[in-house]
C-alpha positions as CSV (number, residue, x, y, z in Angstrom):
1,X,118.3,179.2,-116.7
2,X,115.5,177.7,-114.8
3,X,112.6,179.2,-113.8
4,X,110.6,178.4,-110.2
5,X,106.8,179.2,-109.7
6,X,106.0,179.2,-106.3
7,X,102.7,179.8,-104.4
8,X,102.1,182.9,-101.8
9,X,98.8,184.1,-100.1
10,X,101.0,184.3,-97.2
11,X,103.4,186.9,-98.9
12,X,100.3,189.1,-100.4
13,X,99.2,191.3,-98.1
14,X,95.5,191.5,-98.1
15,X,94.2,194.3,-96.1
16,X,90.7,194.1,-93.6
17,X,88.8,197.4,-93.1
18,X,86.6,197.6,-90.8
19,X,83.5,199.2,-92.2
20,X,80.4,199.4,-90.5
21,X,77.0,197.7,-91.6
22,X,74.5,197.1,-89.3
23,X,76.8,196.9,-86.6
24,X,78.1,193.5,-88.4
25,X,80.2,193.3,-91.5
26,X,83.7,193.9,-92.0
27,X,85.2,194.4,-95.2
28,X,87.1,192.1,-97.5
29,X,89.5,194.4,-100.0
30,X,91.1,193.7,-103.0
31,X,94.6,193.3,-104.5
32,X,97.0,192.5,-107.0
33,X,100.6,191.9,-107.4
34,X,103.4,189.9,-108.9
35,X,107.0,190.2,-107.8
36,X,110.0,188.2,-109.6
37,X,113.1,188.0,-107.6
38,X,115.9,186.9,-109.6
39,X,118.1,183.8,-107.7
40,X,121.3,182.4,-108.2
41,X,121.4,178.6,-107.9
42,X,124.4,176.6,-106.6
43,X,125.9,175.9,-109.9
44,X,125.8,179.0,-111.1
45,X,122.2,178.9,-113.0
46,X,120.0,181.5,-112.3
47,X,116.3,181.1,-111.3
48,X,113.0,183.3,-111.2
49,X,110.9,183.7,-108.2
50,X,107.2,184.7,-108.9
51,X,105.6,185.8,-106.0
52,X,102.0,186.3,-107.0
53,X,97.9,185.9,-106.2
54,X,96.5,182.6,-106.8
55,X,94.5,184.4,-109.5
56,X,96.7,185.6,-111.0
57,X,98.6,182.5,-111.2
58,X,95.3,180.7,-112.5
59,X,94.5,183.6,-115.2
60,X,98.2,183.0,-116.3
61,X,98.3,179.1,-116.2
62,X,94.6,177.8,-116.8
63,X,92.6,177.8,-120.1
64,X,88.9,178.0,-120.5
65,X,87.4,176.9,-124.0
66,X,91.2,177.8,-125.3
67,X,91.4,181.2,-123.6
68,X,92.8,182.0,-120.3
69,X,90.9,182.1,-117.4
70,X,89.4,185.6,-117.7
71,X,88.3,187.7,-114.4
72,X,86.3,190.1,-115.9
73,X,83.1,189.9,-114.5
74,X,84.5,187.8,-111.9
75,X,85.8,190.5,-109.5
76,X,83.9,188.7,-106.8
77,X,85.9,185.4,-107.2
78,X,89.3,187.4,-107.1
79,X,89.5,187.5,-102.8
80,X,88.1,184.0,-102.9
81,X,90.9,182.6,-104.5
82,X,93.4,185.2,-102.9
83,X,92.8,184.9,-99.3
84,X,94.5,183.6,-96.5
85,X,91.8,180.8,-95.2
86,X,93.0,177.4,-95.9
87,X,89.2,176.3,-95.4
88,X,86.7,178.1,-97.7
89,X,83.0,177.0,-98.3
90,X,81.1,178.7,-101.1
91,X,77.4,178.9,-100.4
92,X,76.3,179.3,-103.9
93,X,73.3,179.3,-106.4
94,X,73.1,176.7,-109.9
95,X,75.9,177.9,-112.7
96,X,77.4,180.4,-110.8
97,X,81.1,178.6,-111.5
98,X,81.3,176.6,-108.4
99,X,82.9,173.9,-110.0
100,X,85.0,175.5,-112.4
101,X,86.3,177.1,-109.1
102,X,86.9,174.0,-107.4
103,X,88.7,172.4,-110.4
104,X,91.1,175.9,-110.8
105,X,92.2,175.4,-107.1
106,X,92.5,171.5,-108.0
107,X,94.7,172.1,-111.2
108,X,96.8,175.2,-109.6
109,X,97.8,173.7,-106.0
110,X,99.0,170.6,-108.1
111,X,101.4,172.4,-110.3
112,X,103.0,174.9,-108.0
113,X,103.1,172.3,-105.2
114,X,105.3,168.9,-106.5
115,X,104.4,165.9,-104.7
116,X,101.4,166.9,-103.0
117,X,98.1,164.7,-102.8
118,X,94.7,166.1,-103.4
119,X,91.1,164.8,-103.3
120,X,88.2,165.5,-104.6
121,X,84.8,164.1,-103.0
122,X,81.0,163.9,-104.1
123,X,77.9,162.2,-103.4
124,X,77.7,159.8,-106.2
125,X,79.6,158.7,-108.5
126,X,78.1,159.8,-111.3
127,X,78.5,163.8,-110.1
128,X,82.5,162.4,-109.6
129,X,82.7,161.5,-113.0
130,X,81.2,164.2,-114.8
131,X,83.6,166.5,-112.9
132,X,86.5,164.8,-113.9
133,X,85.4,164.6,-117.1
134,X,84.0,168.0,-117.9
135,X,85.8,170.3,-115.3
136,X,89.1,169.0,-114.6
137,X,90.1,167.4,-117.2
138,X,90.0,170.4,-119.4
139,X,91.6,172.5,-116.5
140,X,94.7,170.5,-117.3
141,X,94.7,169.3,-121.0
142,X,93.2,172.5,-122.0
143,X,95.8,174.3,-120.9
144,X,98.9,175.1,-122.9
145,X,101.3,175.2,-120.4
146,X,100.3,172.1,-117.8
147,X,99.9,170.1,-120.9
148,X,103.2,170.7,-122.6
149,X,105.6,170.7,-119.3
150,X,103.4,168.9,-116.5
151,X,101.7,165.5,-118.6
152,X,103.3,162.7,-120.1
153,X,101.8,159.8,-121.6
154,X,103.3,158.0,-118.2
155,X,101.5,160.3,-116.3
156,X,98.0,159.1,-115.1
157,X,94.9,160.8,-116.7
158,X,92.1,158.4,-115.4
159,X,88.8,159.6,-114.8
160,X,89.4,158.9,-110.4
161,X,93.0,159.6,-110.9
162,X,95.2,162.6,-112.4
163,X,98.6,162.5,-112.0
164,X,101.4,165.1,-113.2
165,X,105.0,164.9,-114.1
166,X,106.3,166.7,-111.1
167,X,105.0,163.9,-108.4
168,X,101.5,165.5,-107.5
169,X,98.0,163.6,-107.9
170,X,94.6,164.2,-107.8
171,X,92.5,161.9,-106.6
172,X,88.6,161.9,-107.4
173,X,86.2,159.6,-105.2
174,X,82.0,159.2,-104.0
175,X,80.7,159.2,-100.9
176,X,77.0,159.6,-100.2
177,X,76.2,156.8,-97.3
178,X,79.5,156.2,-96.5
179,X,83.3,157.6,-96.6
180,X,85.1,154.6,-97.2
181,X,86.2,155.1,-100.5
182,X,87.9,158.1,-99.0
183,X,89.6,156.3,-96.6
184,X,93.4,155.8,-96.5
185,X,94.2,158.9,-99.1
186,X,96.2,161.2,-97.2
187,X,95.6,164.6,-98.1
188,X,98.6,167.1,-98.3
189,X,97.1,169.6,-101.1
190,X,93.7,170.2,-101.4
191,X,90.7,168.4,-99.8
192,X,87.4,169.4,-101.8
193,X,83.9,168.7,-101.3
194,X,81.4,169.0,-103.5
195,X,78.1,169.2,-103.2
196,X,77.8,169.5,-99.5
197,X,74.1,169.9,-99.0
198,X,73.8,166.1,-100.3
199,X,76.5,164.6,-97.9
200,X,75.5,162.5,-94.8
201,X,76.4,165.0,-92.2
202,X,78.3,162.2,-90.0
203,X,80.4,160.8,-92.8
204,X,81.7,164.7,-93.3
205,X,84.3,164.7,-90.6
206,X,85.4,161.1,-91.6
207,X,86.4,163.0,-94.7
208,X,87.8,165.5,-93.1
209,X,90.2,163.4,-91.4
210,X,92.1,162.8,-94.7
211,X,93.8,165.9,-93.4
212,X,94.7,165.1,-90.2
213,X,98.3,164.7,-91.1
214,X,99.2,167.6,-93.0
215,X,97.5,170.7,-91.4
216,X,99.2,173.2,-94.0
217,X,96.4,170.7,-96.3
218,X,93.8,173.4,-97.5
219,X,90.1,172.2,-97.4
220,X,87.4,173.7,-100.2
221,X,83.5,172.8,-99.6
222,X,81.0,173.9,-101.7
223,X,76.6,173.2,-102.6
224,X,73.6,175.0,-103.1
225,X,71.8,174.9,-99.5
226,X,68.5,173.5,-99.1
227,X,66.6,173.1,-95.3
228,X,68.3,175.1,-92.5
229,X,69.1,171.9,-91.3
230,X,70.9,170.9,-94.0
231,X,75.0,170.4,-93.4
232,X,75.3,173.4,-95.6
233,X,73.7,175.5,-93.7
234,X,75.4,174.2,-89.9
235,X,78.9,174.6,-92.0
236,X,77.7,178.2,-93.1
237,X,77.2,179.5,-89.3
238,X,80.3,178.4,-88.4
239,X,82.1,180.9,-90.9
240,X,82.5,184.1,-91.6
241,X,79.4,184.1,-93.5
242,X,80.7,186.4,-96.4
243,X,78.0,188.3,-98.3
244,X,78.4,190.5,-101.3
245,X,76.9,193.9,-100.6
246,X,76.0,195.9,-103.4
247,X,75.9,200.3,-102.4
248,X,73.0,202.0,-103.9
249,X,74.4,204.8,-106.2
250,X,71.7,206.9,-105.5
251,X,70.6,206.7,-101.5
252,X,73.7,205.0,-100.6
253,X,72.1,201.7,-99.1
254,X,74.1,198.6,-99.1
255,X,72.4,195.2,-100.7
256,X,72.1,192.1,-99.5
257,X,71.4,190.8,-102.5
258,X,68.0,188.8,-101.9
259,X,64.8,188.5,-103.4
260,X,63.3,192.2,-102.4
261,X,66.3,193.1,-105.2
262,X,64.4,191.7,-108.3
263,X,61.6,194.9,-109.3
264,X,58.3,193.5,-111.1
265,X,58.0,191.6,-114.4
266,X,56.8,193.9,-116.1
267,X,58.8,197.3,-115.1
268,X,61.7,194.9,-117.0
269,X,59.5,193.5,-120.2
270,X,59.0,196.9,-120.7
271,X,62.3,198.2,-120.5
272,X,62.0,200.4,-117.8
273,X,64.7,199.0,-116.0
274,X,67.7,197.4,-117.0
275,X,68.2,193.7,-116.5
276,X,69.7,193.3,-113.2
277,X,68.8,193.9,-109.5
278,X,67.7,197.3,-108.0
279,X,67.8,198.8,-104.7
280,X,65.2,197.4,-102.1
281,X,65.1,201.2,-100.5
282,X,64.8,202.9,-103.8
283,X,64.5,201.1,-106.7
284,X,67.5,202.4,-108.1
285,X,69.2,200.0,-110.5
286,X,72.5,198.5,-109.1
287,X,76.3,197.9,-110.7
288,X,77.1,194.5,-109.1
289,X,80.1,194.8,-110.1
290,X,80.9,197.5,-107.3
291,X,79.9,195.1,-104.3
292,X,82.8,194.4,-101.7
293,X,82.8,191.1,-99.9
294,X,81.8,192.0,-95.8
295,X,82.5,189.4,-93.2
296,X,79.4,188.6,-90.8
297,X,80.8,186.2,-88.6
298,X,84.3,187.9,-88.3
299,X,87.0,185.0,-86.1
300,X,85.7,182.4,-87.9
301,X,88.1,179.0,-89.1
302,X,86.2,178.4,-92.2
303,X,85.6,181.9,-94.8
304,X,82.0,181.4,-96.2
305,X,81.0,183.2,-99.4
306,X,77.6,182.8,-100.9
307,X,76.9,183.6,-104.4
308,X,73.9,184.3,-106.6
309,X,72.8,184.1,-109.4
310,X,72.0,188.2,-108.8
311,X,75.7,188.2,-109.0
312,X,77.0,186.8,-112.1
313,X,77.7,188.8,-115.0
314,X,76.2,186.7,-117.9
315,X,73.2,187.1,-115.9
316,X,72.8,190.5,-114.6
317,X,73.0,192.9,-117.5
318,X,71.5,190.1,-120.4
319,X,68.1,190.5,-120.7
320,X,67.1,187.0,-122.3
321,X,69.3,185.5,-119.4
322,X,67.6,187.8,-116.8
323,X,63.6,187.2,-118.1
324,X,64.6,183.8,-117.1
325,X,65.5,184.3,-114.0
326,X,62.3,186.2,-113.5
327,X,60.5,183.3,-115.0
328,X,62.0,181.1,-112.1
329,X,61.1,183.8,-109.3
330,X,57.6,183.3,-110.8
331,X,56.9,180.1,-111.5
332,X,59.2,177.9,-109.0
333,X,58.5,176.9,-105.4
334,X,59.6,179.5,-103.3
335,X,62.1,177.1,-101.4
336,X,63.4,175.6,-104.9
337,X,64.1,179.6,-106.1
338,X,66.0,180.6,-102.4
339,X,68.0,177.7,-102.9
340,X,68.7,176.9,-106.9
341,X,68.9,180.7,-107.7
342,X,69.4,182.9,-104.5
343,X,72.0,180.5,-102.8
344,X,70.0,180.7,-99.7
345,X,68.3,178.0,-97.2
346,X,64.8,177.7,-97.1
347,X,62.3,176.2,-95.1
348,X,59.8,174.5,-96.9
349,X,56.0,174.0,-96.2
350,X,57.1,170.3,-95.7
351,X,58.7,171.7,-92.3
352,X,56.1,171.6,-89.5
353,X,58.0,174.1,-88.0
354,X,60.9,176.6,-89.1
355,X,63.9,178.3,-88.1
356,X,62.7,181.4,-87.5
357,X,59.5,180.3,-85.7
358,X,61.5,178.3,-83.2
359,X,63.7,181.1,-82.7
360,X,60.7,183.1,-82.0
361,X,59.7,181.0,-79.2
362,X,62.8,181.5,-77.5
363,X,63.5,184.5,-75.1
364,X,66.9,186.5,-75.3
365,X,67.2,187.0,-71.5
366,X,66.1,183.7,-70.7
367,X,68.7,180.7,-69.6
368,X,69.0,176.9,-69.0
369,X,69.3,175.6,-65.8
370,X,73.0,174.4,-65.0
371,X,73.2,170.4,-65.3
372,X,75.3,170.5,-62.3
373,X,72.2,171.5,-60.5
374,X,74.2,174.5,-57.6
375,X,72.2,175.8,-54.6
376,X,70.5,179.0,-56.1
377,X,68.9,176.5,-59.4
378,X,67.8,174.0,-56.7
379,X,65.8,177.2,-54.7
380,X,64.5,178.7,-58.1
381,X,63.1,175.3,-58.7
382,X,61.0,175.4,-55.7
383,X,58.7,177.9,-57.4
384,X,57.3,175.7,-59.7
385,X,55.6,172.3,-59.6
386,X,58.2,171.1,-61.9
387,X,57.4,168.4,-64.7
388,X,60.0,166.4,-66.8
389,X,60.1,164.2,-70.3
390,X,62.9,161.4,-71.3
391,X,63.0,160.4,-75.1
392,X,65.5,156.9,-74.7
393,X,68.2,156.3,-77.8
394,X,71.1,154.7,-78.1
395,X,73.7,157.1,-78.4
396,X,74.5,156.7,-82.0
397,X,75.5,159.5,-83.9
398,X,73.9,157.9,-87.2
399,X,77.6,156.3,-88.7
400,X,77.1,153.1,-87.1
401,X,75.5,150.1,-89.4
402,X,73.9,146.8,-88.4
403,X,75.5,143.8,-89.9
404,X,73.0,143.7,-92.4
405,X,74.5,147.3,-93.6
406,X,71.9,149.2,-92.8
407,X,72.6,152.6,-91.3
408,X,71.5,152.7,-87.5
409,X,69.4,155.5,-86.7
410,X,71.6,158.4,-85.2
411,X,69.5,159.2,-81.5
412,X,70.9,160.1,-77.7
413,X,68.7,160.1,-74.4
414,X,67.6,163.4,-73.9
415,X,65.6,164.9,-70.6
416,X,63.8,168.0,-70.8
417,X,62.4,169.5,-67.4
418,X,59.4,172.4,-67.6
419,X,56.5,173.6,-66.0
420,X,53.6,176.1,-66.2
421,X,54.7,179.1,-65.2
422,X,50.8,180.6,-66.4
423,X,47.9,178.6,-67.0
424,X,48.3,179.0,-70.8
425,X,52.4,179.2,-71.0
426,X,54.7,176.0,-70.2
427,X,58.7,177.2,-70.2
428,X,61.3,174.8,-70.5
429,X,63.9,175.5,-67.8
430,X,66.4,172.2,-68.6
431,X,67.5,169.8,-71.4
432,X,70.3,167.6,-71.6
433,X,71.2,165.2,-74.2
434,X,73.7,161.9,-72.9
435,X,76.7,162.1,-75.6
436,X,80.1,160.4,-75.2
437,X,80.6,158.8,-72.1
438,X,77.8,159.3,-70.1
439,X,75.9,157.2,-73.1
440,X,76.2,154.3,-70.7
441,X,72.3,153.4,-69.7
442,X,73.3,152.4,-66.5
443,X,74.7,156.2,-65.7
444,X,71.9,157.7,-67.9
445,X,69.3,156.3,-65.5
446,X,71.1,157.2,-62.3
447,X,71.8,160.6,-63.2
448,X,68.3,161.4,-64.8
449,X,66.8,159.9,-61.4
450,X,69.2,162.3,-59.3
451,X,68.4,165.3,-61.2
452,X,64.7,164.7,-61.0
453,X,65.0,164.2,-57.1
454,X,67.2,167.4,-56.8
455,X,64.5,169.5,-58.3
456,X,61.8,168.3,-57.0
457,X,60.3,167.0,-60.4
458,X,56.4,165.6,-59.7
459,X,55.8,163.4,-62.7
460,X,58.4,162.3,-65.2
461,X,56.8,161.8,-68.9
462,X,58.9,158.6,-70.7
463,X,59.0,156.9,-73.8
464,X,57.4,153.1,-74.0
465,X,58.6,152.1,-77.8
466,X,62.3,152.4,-77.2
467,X,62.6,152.6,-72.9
468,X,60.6,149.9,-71.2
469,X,63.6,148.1,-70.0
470,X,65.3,151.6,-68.7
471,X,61.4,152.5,-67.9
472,X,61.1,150.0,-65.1
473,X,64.6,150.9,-63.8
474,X,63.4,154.6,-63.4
475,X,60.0,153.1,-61.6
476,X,62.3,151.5,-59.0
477,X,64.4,154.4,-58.3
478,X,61.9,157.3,-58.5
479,X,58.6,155.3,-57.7
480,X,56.0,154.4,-59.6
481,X,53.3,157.6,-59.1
482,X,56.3,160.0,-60.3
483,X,56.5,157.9,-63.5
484,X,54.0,158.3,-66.3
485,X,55.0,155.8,-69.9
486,X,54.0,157.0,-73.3
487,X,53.6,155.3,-76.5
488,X,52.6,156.4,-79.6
489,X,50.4,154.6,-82.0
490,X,49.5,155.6,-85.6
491,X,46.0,155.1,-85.4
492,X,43.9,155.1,-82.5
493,X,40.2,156.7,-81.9
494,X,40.8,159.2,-79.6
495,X,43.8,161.5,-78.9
496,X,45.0,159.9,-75.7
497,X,43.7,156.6,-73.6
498,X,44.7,155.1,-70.5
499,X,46.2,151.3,-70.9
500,X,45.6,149.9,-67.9
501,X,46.8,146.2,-69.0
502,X,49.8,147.9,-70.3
503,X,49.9,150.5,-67.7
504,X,50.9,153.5,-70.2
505,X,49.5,156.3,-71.9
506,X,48.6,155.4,-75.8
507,X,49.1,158.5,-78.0
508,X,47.4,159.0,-81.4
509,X,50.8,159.9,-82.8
510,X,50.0,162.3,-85.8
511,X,47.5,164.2,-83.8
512,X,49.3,164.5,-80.8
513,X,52.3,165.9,-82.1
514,X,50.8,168.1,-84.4
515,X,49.4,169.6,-81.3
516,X,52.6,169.9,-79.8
517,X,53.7,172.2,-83.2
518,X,50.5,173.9,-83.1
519,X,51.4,175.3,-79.4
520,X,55.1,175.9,-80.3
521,X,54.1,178.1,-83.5
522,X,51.6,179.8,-80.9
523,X,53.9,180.9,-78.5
524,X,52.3,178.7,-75.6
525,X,55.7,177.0,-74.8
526,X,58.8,178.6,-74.2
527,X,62.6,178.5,-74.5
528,X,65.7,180.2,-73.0
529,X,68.0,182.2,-75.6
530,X,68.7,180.5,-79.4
531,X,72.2,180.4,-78.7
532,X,71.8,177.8,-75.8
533,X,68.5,175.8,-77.5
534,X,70.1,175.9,-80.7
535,X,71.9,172.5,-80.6
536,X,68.6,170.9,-79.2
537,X,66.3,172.4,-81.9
538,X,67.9,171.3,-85.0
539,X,66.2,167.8,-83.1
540,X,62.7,169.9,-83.9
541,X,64.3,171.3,-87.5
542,X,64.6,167.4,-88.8
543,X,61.2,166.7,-88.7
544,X,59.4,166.4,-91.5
545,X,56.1,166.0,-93.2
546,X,55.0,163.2,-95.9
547,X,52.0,162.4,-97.7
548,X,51.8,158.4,-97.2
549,X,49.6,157.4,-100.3
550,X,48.3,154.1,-99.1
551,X,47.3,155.5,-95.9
552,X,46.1,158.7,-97.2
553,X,47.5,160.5,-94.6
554,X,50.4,163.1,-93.6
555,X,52.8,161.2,-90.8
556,X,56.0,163.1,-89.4
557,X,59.4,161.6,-89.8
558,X,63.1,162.5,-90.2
559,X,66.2,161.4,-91.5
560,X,68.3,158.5,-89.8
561,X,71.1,160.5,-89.6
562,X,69.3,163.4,-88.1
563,X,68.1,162.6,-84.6
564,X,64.6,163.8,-83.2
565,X,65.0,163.1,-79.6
566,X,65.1,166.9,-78.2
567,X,61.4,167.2,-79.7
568,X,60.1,164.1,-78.5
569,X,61.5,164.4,-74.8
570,X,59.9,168.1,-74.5
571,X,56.8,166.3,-75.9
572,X,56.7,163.9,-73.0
573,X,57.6,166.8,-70.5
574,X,54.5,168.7,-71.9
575,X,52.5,166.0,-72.1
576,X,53.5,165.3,-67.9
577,X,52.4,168.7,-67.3
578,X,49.1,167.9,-68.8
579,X,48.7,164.7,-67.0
580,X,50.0,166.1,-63.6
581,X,47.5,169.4,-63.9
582,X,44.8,167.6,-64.9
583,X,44.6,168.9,-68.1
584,X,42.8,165.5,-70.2
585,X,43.2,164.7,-73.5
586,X,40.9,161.6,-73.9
587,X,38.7,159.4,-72.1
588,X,41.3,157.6,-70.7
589,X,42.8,158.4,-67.3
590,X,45.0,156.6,-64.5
């Protein structure tokens, strides 16, 4: 008689309720079953069908330190491993399981599907290693079964390679710059990445792409967030954003489990509160074992679940485990506690500007301008003396390298168009950033030319460093008196001087653009809705602030795969607006 084990999230049936909360969530339930239908083969053998939950196949097949996977106190990681989403990323704090839950998926997909090819990617290779050697390998020599029916001495068990006896392989590779040791491995199984946060975002659909030819392939990402710019986080708001909500026993409010959970020191030391999380309405201590998963971004591709270290059950409920965790919300940087214990992003005091204060300069009923430029934006243009900024780039999305190696810096032309619509408050009314096609400098010229003339624009604020070639192009076409050249210098007396030899504008770099965030945090310039600025202020989200020792100063930078050229092309536009208006900002003047 011969016995078949075979895979089904699509036979369970999960149900969705929909359960209000703040107008947002939607509940994840919970279930559990196994069928066996008996089958009769061809010659006359019989054969067992188990229909099942992956967790329950993984509490059944896989060992942990010589006992089987146990889910008690793991109720939360049940609907991740049992639901239908064939991409998941967990959004999670430090020991909360994340990779004994990557290497379970690993080790389960392998034996119930023969012949199928899975990958695992981090970073470095050292974080590769230590996974196949501490988490994987384990997951399959650990465990009574897999060992006795699925390995072989002919099988391969090296660290980058695991291969079973009924044709599947797992194969383990780094990739922090670049993806090419990913390359070529088609992925039919599982495609898992680890330790998102630390991946170049542009080498992460190059990964992806392993999948391209099997689109029943499931895809599992995982990493402790950091910035909100972080891929992480841009991953994270396109899911479902899956949070673990925690009801309040005595005034009924649900938890998002966050940092107002965790009472004083001191009410714990002194035992008059249990070790765990309470209520942020009541204080009343909470069971975190009766949360339920709610959806915040119901539609979504990819299910997002975030957990905590407010979560875990050999946490919450130990109090030698839980005065530690205290001693980190007390003694940690506030980002490094968000991130390493709360499994949230964080913007750090290193950020000039954050999230939430860009989002606060943006107004909800406010719009971009169409780039096709109709009738009714060409009249609504006439009302203002209209100002505009370029930033030049290349069009590189930060995967290209020069010959040397070297990663090119990922940037795109960007124009922004604005004007004083009070003496005290400039509103940006157009951006667009050249991508794909209309990279070509040739076009990008023309069309920033055309758009200028079609609204009217009176002075046109442009980047010296990079443009001066595109600059002079722009002078021909638009004239030289609507045409104003910046350049900005890291030390320089004043704030701003006229070079007449040079015929530009030289800017004290550091002090004029912390002037530019000083009148952003202030409200002074203004944005249509976050949903439409959003792509162009993740530009202003990867700047950055470093102490330059040598030079005993703080300069502003940002990673080469993170382009800045939205900031810098409002810069010039506001910096237009000054010039135009008269408003000086040295000694200098044209």
């Amino acid at each position: 008689m011969t016995q078949d084990i075979v895979p089904t999230n699509e036979d369970q049936d999960l149900e969705e309720e929909a359960l209000e909360y703040n107008d947002k969530p939607i509940e994840i339930s919970r279930t559990e079953a196994v069928k066996i239908q008996d089958l009769i083969n061809l010659d006359g053998t019989f054969k067992k069908i188990i229909t099942a939950p992956k967790s329950t196949f993984v509490h059944h097949l896989i060992h942990l330190n010589g006992k089987k996977f146990d889910f008690t106190g793991r109720d939360y990681l049940r609907p991740v491993y049992d639901g239908q989403a064939r991409d998941i990323l967990l959004k999670t704090g430090r020991q909360v399981e994340k990779s004994t839950f990557l290497a379970n998926n690993l080790t389960a997909l392998s034996v119930v599907l023969p012949y199928s090819r899975s990958l695992y990617v981090s970073p470095s290779h050292t974080q590769t290693r230590q996974f196949s050697s501490e988490k994987l390998k384990p997951s399959i020599e650990g465990s009574p079964l897999i060992r006795r029916y699925l390995t072989s001495s002919e099988s391969s068990s090296q660290v980058f390679e695991k291969g079973l006896i009924n044709g599947s392989f797992i194969f383990l590779r780094s990739a922090f710059r670049t993806a090419d040791r990913a390359r070529g491995i088609a992925v039919s199984g599982a495609l898992t990445v680890d330790e998102l946060q630390d991946m170049v975002m542009s080498e992460i659909p190059v990964i992806m792409e392993c999948t391209s030819h099997y689109p029943e392939a499931f895809v599992l990402m995982a990493g402790t967030p950091k910035s909100y710019d972080n891929p992480i986080e841009a991953y994270w708001q396109s899911s479902t954003q899956n949070e673990w909500l925690v009801p309040c026993p005595n005034c009924r409010h649900q938890n998002f489990l966050d940092e107002q959970n965790i009472a004083p020191t001191a009410m714990y030391i002194e035992d008059r509160l249990p070790p765990g999380p309470v209520c942020k309405k009541c204080m009343t201590p909470l069971d975190v074992t009766k949360g339920q998963w709610m959806t915040f971004g119901p539609g979504q591709r990819i299910h997002g679940y975030r957990i905590s270290q407010l979560m875990v059950t050999w946490i919450v409920g130990s109090k030698s485990q839980w005065l530690k965790l205290l001693w980190k919300r007390d003694n940690y940087p506030a980002g490094q506690f968000q991130n390493e214990v709360l499994g949230l992003s964080y913007d750090s005091a290193s950020k000039p500007i954050t999230r939430d204060e860009m989002i606060a300069c943006c107004d909800a009923d406010k719009h971009f301008w169409p780039q096709e430029c109709p009738p009714a934006t060409q009249l609504e243009a006439r009302k203002f003396q209209l100002v505009a900024g370029v930033d030049w780039g290349e069009g590189n999305d930060g995967s290209d390298r020069y010959p040397s190696g070297k990663v090119r810096n990922a940037s795109y032309t960007v124009l922004t168009v604005g004007a004083y619509i009070t003496p005290a408050v400039f509103r940006i009314f157009f951006m667009k950033k050249y991508i794909g096609r209309e990279t070509d400098p040739d076009y990008v010229e023309r069309d920033i030319a055309r758009i200028c003339g079609i609204l009217n624009v009176q002075l046109c604020g442009v980047d010296w460093g990079h443009g001066w070639g595109a600059n002079n192009q722009l002078v021909r076409i638009m004239g030289a008196q609507r045409v104003v050249q910046f350049q900005y210098l890291p030390k320089l007396k004043e704030k701003m001087k006229w070079d007449q030899v040079g015929f530009r504008f030289h800017l004290h770099r550091n002090l004029m653009i912390s002037e530019f965030f000083y009148a952003l945090k202030n409200g002074q310039i203004r944005f249509p809705c976050w949903k439409e600025f959003e792509p162009f202020a993740k530009d202003f989200l990867a700047i950055y602030t470093e102490y330059v020792e040598f030079q005993r100063m703080i300069k502003y930078d940002h990673r080469p795969s993170d382009p800045d050229d939205s900031f810098h092309s409002a810069h010039y536009c506001y910096l237009a607006a000054g010039i135009y208006f008269g408003k000086r900002y040295g000694s200098g003047g044209r």
